[in-house]
DSSP file (Angstrom, degrees, kcal/mol; ACC not computed):
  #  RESIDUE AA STRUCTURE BP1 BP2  ACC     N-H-->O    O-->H-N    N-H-->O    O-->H-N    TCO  KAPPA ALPHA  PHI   PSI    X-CA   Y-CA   Z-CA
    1    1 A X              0   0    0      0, 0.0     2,-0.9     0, 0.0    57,-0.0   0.000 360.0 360.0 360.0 136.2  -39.4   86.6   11.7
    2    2 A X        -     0   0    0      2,-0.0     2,-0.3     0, 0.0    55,-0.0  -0.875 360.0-164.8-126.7 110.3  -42.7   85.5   11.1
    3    3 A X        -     0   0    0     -2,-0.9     2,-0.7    55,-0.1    55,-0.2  -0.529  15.2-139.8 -87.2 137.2  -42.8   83.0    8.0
    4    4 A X  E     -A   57   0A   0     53,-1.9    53,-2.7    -2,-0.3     2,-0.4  -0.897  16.5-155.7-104.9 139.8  -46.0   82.0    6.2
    5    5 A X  E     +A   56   0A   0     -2,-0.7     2,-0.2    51,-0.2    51,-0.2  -0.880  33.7 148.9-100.1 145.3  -45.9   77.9    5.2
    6    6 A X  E     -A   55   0A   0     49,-0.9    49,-0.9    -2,-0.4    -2,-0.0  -0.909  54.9 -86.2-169.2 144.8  -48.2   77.4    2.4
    7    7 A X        -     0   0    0     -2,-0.2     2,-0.3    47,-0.2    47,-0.2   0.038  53.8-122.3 -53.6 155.8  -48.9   75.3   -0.7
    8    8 A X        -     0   0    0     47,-0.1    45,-0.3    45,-0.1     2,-0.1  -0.686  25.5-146.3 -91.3 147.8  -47.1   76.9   -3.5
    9    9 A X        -     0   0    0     -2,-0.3     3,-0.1     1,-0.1    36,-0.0  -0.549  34.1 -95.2-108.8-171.8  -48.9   78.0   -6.5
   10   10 A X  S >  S+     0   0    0      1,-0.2     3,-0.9    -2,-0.1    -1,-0.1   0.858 123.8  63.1 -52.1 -30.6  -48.1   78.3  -10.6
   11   11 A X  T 3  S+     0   0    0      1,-0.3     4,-0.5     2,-0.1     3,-0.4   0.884  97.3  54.9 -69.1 -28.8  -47.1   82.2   -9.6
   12   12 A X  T 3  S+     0   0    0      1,-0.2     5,-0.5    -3,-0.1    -1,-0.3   0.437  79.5  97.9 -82.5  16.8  -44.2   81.0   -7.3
   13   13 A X  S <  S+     0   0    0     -3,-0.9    -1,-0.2     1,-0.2    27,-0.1   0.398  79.7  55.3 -86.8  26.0  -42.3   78.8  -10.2
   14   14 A X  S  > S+     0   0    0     -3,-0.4     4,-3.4     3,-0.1    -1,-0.2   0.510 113.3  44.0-123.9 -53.0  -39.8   81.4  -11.0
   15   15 A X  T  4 S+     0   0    0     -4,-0.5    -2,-0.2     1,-0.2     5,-0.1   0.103 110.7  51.3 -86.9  35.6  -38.8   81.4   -6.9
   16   16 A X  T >4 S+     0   0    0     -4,-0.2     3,-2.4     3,-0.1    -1,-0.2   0.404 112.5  51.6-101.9 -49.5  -38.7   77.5   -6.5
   17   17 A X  T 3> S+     0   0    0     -5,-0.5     4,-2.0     1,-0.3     5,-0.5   0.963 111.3  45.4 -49.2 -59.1  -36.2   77.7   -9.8
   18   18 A X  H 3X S+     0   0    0     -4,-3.4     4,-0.7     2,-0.2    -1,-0.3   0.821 112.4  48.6 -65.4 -27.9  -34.1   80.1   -8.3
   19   19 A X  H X4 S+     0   0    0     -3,-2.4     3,-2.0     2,-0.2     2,-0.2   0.509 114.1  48.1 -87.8-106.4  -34.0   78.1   -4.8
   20   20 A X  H 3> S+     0   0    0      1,-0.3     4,-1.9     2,-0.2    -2,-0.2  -0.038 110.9  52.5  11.0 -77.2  -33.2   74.9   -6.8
   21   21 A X  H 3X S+     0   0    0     -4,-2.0     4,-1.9     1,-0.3    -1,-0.3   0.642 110.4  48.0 -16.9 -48.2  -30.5   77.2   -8.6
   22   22 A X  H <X S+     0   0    0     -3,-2.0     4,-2.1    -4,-0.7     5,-0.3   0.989 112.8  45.2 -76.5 -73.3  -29.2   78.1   -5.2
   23   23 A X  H  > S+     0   0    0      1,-0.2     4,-1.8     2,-0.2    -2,-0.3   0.752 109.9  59.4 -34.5 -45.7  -29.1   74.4   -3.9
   24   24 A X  H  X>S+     0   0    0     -4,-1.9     4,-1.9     2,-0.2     5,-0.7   0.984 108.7  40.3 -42.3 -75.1  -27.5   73.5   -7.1
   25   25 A X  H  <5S+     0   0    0     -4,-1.9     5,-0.3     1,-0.3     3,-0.3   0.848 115.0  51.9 -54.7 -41.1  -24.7   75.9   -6.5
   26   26 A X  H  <5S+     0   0    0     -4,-2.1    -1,-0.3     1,-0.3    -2,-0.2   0.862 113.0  44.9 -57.7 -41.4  -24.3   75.0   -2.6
   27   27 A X  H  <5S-     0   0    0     -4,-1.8    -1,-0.3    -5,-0.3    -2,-0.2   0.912 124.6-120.1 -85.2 -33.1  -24.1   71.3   -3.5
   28   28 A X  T  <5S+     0   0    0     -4,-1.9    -3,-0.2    -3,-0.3    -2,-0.1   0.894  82.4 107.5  86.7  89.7  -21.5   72.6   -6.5
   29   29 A X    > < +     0   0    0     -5,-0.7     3,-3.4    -6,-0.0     4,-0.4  -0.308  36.4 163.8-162.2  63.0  -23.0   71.7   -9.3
   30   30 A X  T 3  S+     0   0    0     -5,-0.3    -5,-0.2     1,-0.3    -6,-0.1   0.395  73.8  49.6 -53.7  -0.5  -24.3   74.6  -10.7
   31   31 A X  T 3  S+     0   0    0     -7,-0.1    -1,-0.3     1,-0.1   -10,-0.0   0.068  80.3  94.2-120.2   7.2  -25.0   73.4  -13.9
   32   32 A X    <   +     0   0    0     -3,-3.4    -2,-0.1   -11,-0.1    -1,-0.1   0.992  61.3 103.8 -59.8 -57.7  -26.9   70.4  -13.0
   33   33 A X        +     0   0    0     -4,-0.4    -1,-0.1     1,-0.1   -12,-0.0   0.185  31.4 150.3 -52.5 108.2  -30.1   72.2  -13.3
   34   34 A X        +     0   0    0      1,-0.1     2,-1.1     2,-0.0    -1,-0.1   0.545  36.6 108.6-125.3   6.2  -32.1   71.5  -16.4
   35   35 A X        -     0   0    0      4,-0.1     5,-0.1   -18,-0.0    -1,-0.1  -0.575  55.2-144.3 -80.6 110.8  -35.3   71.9  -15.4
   36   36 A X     >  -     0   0    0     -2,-1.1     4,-1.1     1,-0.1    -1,-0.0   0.465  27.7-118.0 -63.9-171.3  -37.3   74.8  -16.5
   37   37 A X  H  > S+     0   0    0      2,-0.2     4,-1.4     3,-0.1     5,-0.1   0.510 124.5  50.5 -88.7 -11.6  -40.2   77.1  -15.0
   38   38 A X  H >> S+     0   0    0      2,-0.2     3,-3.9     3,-0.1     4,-1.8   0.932 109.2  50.3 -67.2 -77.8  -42.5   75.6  -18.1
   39   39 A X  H >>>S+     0   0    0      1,-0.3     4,-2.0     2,-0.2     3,-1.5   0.772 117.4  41.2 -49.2 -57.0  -41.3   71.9  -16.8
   40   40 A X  H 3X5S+     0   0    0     -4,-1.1     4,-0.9     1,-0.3    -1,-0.3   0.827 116.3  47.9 -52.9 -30.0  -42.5   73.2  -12.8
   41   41 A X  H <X5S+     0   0    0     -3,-3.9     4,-0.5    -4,-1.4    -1,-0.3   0.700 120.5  40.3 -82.0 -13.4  -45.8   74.9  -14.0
   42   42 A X  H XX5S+     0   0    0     -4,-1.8     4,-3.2    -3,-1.5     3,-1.1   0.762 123.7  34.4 -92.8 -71.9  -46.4   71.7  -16.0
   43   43 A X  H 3<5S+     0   0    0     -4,-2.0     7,-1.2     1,-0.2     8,-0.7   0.897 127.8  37.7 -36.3 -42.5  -45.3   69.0  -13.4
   44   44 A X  H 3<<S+     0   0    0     -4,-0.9    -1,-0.2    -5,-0.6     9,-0.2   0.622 132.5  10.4 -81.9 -32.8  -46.3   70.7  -10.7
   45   45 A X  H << S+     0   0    0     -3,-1.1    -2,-0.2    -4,-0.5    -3,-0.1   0.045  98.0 118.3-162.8  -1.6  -49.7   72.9  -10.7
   46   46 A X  S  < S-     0   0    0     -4,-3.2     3,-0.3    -6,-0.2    -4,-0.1   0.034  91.8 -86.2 -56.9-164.5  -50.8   71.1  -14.6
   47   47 A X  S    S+     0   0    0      1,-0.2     2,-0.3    -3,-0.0    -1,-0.1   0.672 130.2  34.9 -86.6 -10.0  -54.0   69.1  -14.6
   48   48 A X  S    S-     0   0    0     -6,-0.1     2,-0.3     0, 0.0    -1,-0.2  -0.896  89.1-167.1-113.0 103.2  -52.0   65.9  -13.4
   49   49 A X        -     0   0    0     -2,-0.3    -5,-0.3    -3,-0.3    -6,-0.1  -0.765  16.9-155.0 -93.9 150.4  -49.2   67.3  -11.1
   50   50 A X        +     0   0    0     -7,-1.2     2,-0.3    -2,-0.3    -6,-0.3   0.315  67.9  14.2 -10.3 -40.7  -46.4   65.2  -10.1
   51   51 A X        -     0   0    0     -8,-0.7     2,-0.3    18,-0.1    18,-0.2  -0.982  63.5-125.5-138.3 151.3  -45.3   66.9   -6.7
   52   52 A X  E     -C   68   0B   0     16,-2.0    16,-2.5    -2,-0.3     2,-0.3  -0.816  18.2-150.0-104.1 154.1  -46.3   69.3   -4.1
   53   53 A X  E     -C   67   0B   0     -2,-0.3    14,-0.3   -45,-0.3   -45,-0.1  -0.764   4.5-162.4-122.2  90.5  -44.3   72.1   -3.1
   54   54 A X  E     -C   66   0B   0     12,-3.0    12,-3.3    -2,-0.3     2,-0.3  -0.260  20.0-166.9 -71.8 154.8  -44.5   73.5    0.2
   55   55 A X  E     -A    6   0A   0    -49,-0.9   -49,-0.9    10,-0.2     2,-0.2  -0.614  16.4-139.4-137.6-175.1  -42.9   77.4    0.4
   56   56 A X  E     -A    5   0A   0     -2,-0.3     7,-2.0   -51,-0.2     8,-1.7  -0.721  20.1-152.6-173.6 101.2  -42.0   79.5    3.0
   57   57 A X  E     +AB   4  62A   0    -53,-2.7   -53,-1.9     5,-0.3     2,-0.3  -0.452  21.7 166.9 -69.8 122.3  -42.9   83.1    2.8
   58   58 A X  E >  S- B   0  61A   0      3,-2.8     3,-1.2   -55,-0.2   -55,-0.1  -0.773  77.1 -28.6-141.1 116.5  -41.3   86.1    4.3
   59   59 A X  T 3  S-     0   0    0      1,-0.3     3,-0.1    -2,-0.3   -56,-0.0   0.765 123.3 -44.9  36.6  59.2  -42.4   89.4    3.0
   60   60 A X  T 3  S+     0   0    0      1,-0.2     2,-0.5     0, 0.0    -1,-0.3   0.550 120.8 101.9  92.9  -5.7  -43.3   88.5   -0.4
   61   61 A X  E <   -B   58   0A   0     -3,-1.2    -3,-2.8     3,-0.0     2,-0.9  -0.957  69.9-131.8-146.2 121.4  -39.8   86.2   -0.9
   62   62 A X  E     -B   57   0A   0     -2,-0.5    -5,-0.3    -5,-0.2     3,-0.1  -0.878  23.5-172.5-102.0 120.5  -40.1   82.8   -0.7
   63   63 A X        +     0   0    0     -7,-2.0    25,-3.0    -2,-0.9     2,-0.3   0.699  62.0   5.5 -74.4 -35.5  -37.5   81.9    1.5
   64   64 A X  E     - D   0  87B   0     -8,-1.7     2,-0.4    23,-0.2    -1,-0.2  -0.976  56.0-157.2-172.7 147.5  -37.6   78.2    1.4
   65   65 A X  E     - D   0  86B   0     21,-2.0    21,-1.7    -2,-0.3   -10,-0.2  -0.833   8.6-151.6-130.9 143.9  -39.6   75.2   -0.6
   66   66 A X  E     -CD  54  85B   0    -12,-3.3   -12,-3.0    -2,-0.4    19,-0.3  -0.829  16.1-151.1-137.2 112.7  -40.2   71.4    0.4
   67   67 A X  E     +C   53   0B   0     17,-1.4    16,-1.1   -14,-0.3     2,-0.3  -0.467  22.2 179.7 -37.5 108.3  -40.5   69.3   -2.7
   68   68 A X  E     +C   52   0B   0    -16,-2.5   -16,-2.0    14,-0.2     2,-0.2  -0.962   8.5 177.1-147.8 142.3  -42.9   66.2   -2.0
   69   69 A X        -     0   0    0     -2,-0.3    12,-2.5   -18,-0.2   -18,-0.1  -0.892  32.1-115.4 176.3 135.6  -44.0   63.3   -4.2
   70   70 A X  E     +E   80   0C   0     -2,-0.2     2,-0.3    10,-0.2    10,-0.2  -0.082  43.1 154.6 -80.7 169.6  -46.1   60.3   -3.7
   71   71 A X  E     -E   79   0C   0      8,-0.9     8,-3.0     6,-0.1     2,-0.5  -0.893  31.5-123.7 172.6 146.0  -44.1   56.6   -4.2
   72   72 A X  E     -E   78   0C   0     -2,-0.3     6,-0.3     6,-0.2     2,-0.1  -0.963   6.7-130.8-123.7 121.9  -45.0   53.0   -2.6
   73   73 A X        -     0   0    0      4,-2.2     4,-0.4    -2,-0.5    -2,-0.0  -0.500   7.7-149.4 -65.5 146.7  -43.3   50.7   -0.7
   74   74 A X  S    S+     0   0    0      1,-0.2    -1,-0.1    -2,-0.1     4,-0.1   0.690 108.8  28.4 -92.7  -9.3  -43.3   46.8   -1.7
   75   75 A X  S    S+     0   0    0      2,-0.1    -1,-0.2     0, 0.0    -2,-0.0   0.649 132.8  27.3-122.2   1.1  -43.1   46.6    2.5
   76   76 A X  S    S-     0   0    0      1,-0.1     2,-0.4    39,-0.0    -2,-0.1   0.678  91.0-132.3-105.8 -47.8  -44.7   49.4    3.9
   77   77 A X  S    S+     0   0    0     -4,-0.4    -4,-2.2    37,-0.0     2,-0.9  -0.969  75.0  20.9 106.0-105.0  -47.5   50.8    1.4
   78   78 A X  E     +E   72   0C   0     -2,-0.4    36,-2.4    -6,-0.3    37,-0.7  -0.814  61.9 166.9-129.3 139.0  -47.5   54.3    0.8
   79   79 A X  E     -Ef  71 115C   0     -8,-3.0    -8,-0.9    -2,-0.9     2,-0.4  -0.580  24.0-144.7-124.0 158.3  -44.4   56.4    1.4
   80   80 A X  E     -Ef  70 116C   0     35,-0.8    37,-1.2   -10,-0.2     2,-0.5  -0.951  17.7-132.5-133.3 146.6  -44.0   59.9    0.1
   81   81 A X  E     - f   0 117C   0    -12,-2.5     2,-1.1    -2,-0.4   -12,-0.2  -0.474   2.6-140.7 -83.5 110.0  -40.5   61.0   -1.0
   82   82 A X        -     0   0    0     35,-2.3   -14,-0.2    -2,-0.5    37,-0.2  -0.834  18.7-177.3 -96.6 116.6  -38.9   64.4    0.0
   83   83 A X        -     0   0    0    -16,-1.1     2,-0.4    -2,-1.1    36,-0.2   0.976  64.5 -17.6 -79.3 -91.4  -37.0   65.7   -3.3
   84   84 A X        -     0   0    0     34,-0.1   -17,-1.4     2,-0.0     2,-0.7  -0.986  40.1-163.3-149.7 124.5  -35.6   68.8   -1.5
   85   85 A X  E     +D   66   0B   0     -2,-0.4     2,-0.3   -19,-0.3   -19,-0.2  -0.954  23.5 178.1 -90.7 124.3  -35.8   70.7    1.0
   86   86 A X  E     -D   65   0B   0    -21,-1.7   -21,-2.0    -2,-0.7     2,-0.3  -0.888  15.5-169.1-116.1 146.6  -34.0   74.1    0.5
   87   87 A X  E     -D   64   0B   0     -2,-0.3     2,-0.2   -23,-0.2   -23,-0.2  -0.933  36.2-119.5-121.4 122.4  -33.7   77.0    2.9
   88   88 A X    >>  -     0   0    0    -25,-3.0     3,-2.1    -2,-0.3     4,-1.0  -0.248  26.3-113.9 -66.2 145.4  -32.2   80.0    1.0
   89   89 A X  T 34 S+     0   0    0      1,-0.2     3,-0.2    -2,-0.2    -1,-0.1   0.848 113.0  55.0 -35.7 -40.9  -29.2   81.1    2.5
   90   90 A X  T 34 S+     0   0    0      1,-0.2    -1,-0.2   -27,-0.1    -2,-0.1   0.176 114.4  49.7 -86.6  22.9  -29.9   84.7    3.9
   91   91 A X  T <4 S+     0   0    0     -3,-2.1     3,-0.4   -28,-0.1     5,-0.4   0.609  86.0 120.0-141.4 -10.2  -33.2   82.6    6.0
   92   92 A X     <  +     0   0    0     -4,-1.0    -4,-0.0     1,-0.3    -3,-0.0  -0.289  66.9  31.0 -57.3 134.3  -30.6   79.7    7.4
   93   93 A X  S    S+     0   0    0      0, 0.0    -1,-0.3     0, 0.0     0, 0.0   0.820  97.8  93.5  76.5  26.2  -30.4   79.5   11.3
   94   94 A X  S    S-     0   0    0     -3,-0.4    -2,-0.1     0, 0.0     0, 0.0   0.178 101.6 -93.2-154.0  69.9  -33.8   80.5   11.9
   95   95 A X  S >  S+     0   0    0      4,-0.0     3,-1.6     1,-0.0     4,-0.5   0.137  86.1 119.5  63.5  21.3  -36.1   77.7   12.1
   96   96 A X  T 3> S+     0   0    0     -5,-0.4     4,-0.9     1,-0.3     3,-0.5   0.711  70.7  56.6 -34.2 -60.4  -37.2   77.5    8.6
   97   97 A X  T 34 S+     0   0    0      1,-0.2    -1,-0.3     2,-0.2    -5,-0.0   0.232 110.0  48.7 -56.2 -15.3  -36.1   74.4    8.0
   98   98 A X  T <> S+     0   0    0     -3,-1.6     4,-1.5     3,-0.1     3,-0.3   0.561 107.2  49.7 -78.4 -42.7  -38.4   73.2   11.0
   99   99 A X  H  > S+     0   0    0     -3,-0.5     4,-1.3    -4,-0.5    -2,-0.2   0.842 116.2  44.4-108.7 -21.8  -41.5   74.8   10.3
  100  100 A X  H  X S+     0   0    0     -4,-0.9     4,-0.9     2,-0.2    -1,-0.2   0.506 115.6  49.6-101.3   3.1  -41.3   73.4    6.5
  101  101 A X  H  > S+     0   0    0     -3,-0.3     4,-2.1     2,-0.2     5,-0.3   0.877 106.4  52.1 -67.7 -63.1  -40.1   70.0    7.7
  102  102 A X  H  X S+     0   0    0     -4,-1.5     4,-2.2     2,-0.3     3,-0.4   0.859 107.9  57.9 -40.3 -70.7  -42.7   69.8   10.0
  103  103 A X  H >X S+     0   0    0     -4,-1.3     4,-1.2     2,-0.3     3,-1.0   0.781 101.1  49.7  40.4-106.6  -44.9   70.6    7.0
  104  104 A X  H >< S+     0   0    0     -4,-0.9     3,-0.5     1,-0.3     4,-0.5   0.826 113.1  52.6 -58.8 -45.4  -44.0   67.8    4.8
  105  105 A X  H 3X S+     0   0    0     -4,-2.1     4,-2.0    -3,-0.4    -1,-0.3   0.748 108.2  45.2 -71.1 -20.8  -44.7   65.5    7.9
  106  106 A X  H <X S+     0   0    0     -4,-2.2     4,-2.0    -3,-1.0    -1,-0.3   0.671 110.9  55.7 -78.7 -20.5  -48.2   66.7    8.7
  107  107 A X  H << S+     0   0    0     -4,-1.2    -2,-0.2    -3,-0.5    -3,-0.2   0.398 114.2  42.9-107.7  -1.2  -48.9   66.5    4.9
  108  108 A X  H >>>S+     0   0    0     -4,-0.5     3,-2.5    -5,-0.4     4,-2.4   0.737 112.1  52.3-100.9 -62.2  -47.7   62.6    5.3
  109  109 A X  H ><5S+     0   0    0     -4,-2.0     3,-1.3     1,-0.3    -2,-0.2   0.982 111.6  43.2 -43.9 -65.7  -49.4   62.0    8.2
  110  110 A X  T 3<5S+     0   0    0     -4,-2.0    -1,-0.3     1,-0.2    -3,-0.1   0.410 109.0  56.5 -90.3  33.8  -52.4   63.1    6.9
  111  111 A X  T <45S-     0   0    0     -3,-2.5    -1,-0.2   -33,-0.1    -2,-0.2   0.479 117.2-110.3 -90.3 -34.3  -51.9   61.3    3.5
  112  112 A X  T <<5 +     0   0    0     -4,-2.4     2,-0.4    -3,-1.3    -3,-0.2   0.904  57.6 171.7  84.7  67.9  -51.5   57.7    5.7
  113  113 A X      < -     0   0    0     -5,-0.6   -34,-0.2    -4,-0.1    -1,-0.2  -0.882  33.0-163.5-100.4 140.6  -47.9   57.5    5.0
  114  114 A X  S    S+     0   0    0    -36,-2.4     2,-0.3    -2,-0.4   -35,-0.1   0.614  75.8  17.6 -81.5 -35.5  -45.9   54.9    6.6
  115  115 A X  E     -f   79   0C   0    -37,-0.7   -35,-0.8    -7,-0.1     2,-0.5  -0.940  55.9-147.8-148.0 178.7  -42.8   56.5    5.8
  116  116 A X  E     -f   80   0C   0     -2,-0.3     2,-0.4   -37,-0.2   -35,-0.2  -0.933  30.9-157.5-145.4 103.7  -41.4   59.7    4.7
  117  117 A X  E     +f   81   0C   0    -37,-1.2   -35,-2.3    -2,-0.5     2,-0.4  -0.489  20.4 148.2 -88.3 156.0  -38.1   59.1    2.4
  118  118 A X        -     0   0    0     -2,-0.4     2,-0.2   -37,-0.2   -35,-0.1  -0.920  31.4-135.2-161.8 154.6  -35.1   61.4    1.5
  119  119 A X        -     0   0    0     -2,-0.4     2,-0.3   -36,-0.2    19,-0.0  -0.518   9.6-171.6  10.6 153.1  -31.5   61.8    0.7
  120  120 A X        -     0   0    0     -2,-0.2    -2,-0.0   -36,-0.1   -36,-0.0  -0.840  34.3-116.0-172.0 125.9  -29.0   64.1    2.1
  121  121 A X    >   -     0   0    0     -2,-0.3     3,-0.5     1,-0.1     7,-0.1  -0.307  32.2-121.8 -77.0 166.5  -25.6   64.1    0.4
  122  122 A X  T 3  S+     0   0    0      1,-0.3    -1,-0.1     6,-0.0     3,-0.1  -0.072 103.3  62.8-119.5  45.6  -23.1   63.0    3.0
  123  123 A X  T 3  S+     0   0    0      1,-0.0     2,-1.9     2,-0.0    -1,-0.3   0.233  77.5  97.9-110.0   3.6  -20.7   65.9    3.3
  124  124 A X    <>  +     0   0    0     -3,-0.5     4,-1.2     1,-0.2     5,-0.1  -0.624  44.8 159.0 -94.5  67.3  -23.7   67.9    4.4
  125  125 A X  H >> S+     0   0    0     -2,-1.9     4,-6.9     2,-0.2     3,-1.3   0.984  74.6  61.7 -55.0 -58.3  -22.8   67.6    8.6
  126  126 A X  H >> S+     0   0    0      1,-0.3     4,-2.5    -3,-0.2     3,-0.8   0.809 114.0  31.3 -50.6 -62.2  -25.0   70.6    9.2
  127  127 A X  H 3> S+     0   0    0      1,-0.3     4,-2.2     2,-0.2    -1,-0.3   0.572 113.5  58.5 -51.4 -18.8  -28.3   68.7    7.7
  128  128 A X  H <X S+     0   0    0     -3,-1.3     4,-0.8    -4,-1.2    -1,-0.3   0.717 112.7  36.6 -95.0 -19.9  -27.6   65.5    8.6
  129  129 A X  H <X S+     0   0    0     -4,-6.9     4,-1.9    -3,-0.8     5,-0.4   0.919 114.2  56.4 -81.7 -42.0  -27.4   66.3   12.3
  130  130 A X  H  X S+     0   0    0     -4,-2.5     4,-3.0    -5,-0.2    -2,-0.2   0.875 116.9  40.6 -29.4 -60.5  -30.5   69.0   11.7
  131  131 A X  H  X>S+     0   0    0     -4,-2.2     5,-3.0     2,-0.2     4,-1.1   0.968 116.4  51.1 -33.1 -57.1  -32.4   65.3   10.2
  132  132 A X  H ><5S+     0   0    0     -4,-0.8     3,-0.8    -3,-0.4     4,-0.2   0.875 101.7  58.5 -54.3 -59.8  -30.8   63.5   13.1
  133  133 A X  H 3<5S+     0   0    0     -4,-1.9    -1,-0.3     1,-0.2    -2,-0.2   0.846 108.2  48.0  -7.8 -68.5  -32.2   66.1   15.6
  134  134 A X  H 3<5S-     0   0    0     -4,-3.0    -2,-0.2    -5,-0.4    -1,-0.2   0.625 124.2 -97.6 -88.0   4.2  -35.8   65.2   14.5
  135  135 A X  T <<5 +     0   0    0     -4,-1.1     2,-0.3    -3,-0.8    -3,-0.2   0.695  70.0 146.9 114.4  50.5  -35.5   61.9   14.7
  136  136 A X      < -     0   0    0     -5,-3.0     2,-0.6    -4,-0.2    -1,-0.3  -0.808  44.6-124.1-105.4 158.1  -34.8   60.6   11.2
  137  137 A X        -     0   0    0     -2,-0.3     2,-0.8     2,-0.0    -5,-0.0  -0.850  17.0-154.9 -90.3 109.5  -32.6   57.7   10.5
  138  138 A X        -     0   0    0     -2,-0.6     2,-0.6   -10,-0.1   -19,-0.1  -0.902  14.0-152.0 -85.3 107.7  -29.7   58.3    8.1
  139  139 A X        -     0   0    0     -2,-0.8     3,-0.5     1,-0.1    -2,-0.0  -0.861  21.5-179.8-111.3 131.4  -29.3   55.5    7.0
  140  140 A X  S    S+     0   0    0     -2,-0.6    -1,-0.1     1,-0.3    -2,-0.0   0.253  71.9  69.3 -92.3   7.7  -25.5   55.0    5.9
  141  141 A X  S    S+     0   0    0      2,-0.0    -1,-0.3     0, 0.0     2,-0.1   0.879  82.2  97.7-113.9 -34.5  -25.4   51.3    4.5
  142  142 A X        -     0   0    0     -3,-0.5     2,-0.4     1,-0.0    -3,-0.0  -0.402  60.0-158.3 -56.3 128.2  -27.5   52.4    1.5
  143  143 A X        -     0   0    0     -2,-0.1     2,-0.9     2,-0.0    -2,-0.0  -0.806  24.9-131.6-116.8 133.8  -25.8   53.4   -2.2
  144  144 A X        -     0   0    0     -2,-0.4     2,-0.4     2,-0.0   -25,-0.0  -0.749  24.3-156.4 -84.8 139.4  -28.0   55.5   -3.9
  145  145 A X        +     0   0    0     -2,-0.9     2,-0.3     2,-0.0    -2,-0.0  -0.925  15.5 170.5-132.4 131.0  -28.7   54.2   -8.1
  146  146 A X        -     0   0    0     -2,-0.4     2,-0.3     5,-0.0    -2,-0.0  -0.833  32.0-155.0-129.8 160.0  -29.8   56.3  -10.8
  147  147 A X        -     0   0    0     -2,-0.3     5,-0.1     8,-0.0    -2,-0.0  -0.893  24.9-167.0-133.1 105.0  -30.2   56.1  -14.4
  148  148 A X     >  -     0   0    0     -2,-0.3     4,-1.8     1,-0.1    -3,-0.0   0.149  42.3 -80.3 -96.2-144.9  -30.0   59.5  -15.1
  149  149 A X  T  4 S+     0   0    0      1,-0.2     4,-0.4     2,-0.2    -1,-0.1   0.421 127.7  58.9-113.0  25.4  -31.2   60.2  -19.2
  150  150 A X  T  > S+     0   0    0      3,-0.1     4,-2.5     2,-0.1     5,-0.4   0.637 114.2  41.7 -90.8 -69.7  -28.2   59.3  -21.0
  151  151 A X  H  > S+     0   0    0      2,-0.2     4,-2.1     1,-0.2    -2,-0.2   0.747 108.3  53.8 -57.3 -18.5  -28.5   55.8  -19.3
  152  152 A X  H  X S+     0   0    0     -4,-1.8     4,-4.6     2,-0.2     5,-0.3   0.951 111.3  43.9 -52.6 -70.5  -31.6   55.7  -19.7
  153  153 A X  H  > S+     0   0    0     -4,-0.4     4,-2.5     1,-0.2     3,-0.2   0.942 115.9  52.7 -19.7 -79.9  -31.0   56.4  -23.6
  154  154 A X  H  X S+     0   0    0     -4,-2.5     4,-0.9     1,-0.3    -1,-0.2   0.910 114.8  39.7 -48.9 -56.4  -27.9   53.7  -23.3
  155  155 A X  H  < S+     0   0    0     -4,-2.1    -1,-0.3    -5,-0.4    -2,-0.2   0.858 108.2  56.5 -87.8  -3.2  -30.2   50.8  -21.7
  156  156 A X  H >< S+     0   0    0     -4,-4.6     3,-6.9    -3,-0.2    -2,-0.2   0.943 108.9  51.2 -68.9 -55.1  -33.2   51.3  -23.7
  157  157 A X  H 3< S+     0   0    0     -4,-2.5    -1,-0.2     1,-0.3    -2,-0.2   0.751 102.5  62.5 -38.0 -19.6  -30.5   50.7  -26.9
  158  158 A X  T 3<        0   0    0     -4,-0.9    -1,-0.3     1,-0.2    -2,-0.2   0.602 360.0 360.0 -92.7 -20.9  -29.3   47.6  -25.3
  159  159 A X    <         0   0    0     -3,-6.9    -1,-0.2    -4,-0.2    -2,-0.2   0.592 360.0 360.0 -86.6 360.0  -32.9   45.6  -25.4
């Protein structure tokens, strides 16, 4: 199969939702997802965007997105954050996930990133050896912390 990698435009924000959607369901939480196609065409491809989205093309069907967005270390300098990479399901097990990793690291490198950050929930074997494979560090001693927007809500009320 011969996949095209490419920046994603406004036209693709219906097939990032729907691999999100997808991920959502895999991770089983199909109802997490509350972001719209408005919220991606705005965040994403407005006049200030918020992330790049790398795709991954196969006859018209974008098979698979990497979600990228810039963030600084207080000990490194400038880091950029992988939000997701998803490989749809019927495109899994054939090197997808590679070509659009690879990707996000040429698009760090040639940003002058120090580091390239991620998550990967940790029932997820297959990805975390796939990571492991390319020589990322899982690192296991770390608790991830959110204030998701109910808490947000909750600590602003508290000042």
């Amino acid at each position: 199969m011969d996949f095209i990698i490419r920046e994603a435009t406004i036209n693709d924000a219906k097939q990032i939702l729907d691999l999100i959607v997808e991920l959502a369901v895999f991770e089983k939480e199909p109802d997490a997802v509350e972001v719209t196609i408005k919220d991606l065409e705005k965040d994403g491809f407005g006049s200030n965007p918020v992330f790049k989205c790398f795709v991954a093309e196969y006859n018209n069907e974008i098979a698979g997105i990497a979600v990228v967005y810039n963030r600084y270390s207080t000990w490194k300098g400038r880091i950029i954050h992988l939000e997701d990479l998803i490989v749809s399901q019927k495109y899994r097990g054939k090197g997808l996930g590679t070509l659009l990793l690879n990707q996000v690291v040429i698009y760090g490198n040639a940003l002058g990133a120090k580091r390239i950050n991620w998550e990967v929930i940790d029932w997820n074997e297959p990805a975390i050896r796939f990571y492991e494979q390319k020589g990322a560090k899982v690192l296991r001693d770390w608790d991830v912390v959110q204030l998701d927007e109910e808490g947000i809500k909750n600590y602003l009320s508290k000042i």
